[in-house]
Wavefront OBJ file of the C-alpha trace (Angstrom):
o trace
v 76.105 154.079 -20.063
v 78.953 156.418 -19.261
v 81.092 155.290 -22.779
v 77.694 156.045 -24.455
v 77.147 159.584 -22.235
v 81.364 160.019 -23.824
v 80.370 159.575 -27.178
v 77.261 162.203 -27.100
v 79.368 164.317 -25.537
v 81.728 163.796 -28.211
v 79.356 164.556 -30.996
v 78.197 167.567 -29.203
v 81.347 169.727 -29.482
v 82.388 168.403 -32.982
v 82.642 171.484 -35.783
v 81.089 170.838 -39.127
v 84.255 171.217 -40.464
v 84.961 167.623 -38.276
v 82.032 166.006 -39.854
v 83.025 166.910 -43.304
v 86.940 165.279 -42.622
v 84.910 162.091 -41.079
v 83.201 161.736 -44.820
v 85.970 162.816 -46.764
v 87.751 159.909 -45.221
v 85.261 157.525 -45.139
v 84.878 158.048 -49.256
v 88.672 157.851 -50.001
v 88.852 154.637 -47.753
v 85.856 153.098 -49.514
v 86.928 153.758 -52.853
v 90.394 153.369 -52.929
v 90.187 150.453 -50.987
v 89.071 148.278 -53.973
v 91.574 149.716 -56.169
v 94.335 148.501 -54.381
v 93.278 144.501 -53.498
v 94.883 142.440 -54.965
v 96.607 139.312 -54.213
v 99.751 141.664 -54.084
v 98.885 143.806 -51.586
v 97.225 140.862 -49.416
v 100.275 139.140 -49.695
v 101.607 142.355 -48.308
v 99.198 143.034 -45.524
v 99.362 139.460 -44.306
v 102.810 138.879 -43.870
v 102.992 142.647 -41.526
v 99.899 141.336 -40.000
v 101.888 137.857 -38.877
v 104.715 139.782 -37.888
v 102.897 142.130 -35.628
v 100.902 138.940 -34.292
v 104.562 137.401 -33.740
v 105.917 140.663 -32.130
v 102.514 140.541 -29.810
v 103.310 136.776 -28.782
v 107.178 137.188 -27.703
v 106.505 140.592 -25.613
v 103.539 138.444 -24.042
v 105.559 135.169 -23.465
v 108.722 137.576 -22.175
v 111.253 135.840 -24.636
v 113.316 138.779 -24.251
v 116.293 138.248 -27.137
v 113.820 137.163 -29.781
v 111.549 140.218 -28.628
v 115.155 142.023 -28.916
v 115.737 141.495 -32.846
v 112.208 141.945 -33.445
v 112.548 145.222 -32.251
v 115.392 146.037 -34.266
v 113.695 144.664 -37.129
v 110.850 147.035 -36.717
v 112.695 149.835 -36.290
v 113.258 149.484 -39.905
v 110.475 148.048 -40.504
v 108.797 150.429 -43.102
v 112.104 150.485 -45.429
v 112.184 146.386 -45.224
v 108.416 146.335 -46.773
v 109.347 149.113 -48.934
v 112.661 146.963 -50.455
v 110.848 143.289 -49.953
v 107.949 143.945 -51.515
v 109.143 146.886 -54.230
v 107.233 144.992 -57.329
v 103.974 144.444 -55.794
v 104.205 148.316 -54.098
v 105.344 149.396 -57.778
v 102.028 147.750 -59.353
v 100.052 149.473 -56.499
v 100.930 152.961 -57.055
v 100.699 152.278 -60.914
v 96.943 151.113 -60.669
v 95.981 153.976 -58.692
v 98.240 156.694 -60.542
v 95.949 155.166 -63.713
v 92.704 155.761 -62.263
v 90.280 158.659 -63.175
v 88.165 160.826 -61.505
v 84.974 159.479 -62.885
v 86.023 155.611 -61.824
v 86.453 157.420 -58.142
v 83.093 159.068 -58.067
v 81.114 156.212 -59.473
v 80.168 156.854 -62.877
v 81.385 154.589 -65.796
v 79.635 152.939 -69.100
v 75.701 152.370 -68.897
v 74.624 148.835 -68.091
v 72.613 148.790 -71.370
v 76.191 149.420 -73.694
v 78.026 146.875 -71.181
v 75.158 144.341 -72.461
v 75.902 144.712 -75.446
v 79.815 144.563 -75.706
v 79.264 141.326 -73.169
v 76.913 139.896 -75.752
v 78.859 140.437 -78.819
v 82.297 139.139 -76.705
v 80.313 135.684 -76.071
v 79.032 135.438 -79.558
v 82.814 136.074 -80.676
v 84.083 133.390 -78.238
v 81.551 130.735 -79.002
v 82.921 130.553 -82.269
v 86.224 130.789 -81.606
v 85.657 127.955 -79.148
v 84.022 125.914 -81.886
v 86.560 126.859 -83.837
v 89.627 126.263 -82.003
v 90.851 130.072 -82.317
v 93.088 131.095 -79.242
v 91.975 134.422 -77.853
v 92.669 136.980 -74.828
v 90.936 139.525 -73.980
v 90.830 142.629 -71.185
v 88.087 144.107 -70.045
v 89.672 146.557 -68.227
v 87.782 148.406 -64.993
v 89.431 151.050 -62.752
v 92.656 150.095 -63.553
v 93.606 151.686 -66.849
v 96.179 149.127 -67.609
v 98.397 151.748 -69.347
v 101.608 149.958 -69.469
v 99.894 146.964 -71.398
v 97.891 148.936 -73.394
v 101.225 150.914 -75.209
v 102.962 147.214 -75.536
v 100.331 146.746 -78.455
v 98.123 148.311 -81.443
v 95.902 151.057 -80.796
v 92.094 149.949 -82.453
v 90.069 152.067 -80.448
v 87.192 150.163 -82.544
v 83.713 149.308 -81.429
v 83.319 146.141 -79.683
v 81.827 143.536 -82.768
v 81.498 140.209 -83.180
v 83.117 140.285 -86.591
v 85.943 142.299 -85.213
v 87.099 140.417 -82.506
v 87.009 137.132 -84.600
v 89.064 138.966 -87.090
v 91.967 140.242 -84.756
v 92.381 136.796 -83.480
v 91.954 134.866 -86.441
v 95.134 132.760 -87.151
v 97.083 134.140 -89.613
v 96.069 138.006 -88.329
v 98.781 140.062 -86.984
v 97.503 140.376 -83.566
v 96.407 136.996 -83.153
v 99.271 136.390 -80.918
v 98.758 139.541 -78.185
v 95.819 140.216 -75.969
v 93.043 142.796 -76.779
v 92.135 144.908 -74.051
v 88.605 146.525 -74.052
v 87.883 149.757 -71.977
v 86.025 152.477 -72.198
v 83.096 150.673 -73.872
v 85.739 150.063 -76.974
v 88.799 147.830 -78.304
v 90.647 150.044 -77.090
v 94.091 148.257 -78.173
v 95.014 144.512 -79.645
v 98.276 142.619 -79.793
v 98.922 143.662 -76.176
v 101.873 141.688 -73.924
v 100.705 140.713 -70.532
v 102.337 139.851 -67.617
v 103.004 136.135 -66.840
v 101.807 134.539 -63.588
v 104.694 132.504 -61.458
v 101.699 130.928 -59.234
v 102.716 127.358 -58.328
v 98.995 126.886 -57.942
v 97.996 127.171 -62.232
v 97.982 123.398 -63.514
v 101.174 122.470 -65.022
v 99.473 121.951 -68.610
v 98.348 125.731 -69.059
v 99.978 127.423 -71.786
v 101.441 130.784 -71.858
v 98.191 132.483 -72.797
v 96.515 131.035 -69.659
v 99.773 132.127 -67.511
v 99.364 135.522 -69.014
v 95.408 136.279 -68.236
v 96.140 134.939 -64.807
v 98.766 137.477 -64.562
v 97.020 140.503 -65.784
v 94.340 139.098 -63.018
v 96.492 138.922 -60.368
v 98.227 142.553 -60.554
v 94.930 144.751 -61.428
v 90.852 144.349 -61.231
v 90.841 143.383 -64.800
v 88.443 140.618 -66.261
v 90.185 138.174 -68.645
v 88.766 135.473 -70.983
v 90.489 132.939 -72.312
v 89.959 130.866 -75.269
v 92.628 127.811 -75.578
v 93.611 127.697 -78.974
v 94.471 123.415 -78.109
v 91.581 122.230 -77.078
v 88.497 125.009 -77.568
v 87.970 125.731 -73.613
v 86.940 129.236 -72.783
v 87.668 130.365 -69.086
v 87.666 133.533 -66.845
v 90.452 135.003 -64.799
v 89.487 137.132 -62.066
v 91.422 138.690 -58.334
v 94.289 135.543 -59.672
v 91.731 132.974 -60.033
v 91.262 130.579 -63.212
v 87.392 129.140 -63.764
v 87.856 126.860 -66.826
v 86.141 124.863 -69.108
v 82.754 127.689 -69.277
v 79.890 127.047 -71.486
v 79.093 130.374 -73.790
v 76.004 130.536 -70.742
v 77.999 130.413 -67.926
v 80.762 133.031 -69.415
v 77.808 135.360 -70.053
v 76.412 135.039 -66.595
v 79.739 135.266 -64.874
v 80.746 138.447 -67.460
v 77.365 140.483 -66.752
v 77.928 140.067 -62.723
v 81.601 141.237 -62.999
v 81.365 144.104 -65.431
v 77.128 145.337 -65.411
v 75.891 143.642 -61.973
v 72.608 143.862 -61.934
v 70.934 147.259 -60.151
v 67.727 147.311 -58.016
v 66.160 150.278 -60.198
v 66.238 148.202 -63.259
v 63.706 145.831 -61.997
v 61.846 148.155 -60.141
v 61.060 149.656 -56.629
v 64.035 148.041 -54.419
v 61.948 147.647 -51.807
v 59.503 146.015 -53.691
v 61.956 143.901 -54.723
v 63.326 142.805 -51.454
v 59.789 142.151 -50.286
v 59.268 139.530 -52.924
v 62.884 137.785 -51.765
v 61.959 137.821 -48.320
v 58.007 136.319 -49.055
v 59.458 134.266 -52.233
v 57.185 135.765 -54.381
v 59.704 136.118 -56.700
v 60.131 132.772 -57.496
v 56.573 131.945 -58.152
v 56.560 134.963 -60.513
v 59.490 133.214 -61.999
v 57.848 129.709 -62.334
v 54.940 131.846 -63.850
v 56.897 133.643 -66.413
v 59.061 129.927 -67.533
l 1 2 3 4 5 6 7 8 9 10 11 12 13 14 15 16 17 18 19 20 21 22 23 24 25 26 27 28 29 30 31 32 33 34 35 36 37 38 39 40 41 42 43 44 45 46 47 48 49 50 51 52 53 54 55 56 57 58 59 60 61 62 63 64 65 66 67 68 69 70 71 72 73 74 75 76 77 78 79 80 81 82 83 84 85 86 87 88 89 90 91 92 93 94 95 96 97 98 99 100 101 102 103 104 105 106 107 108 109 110 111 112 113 114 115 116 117 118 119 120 121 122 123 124 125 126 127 128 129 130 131 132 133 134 135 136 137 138 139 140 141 142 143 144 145 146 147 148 149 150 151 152 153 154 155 156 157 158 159 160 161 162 163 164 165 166 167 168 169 170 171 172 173 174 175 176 177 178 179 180 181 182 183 184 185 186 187 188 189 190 191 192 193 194 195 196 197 198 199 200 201 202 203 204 205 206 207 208 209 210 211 212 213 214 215 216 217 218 219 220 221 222 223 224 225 226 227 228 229 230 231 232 233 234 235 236 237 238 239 240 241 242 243 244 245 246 247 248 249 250 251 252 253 254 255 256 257 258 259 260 261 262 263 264 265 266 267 268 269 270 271 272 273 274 275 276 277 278 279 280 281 282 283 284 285 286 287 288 289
């Protein structure tokens, strides 16, 4: 009772000017947060986690010459991560020097236009998959992906069926690059990417593959693959490869990445979460199949 009696007390003399700071930060925290994981930065945060554990250990257990260079070590701790991990930091402070002020406060493309551009991007890769056409392509979210996007051919085009099959089609002069789409648009095609070195990618995954998982791993970006080989369309998202996709599946995985679904489009959201909890839902669902 007397930590809870603290915290009133607490409360009580806080300014408004202390309230406003405590939602300032909580904002920046929640929305920069996402901007900056990636399996970089985790790789980052783990390994000074496990050193800190390791530190926490030796002062506990007394070994006193281990718990002597660890010291030392930390005392320079901050310009060791700094010089370690320089490329991941790099990519960090690029991603968020690239984002704008309407990705921050939460407003972006409508879900209706994202339906579209998904639908006409799985019509495109169908075909291409029937077709044996290699593709790559960006859909790029709060990371602007600047660096890629001056590597290739500015289109800023509208996002097409016809289009997309035409930039990759064989003997095209993009064919080779990636396409990156942001902004609702092709925004630029015959873009280079940024190879993967994961020991984890199966060892018969051409470049193309290496480069989506790339792109994946060093921004929020959503790639698709189509293998020019053998027709296979996957998905690389946060460094992780989901092959062999049916046109379904890459439209259902596509609409939850880039235009998850909201609670006002189907109605009250309480409503909603009435039927989940009763089930109702699902007999609706039976009723409407």
């Amino acid at each position: 009772m007397s930590v809870i009696k603290e915290i009133l007390q607490r409360f009580a003399t806080m300014r408004w000017q202390d309230y406003v700071d405590i939602i300032l930060v909580a904002f920046c925290v929640y929305k920069l947060l996402p901007l900056i994981r990636t399996p970089s930065t985790k790789r980052i945060a783990g390994a000074v986690a496990g050193i800190l554990v390791v530190v926490w250990l030796v002062d506990m257990l007394e070994i006193y010459t281990i718990s002597w260079i660890l010291n030392q070590f930390l005392s320079v701790g901050f310009l060791a991560v700094i010089i370690l991990f320089q490329p991941e930091l790099r990519r960090v402070l690029d991603r968020l020097g690239s984002v704008r002020l309407h990705t921050l406060l939460g407003t972006g493309k409508p879900v209706e236009e994202m339906d579209s551009i998904i639908t006409q991007t799985v019509m495109a890769c169908e075909t291409m998959s029937r077709e044996k056409v290699g593709a790559l392509i960006v859909f790029a979210r709060e990371a602007r992906l600047d660096d890629c996007f001056k590597t290739g051919t500015r289109i800023n085009g509208q996002v097409s069926e016809q289009l997309i099959r035409n930039i990759f089609f064989p003997k095209a002069a993009l064919h080779d690059g990636a396409m990156i789409i942001r902004d609702g648009q092709i925004a630029a095609a015959g873009c280079v990417l940024p190879l993967s070195d994961s020991n984890r990618l199966s060892a018969d995954l051409g470049t193309r593959h290496r480069a989506g998982v790339g792109m994946s791993e060093t921004s929020d970006a959503v790639v698709v693959i189509v293998s020019e080989e053998t027709g296979t369309i996957s998905v690389a998202v946060g460094g992780m490869l989901k092959r062999h996709l049916a046109p379904q599946t890459l439209e259902r995985l596509l609409r939850n990445e880039l235009a998850p679904e909201q609670p006002e489009r189907d109605g009250n959201a309480l409503v909603r979460l009435k039927q989940r909890l009763t089930g109702t839902e699902k007999e609706e669902s039976k009723h409407e199949k």
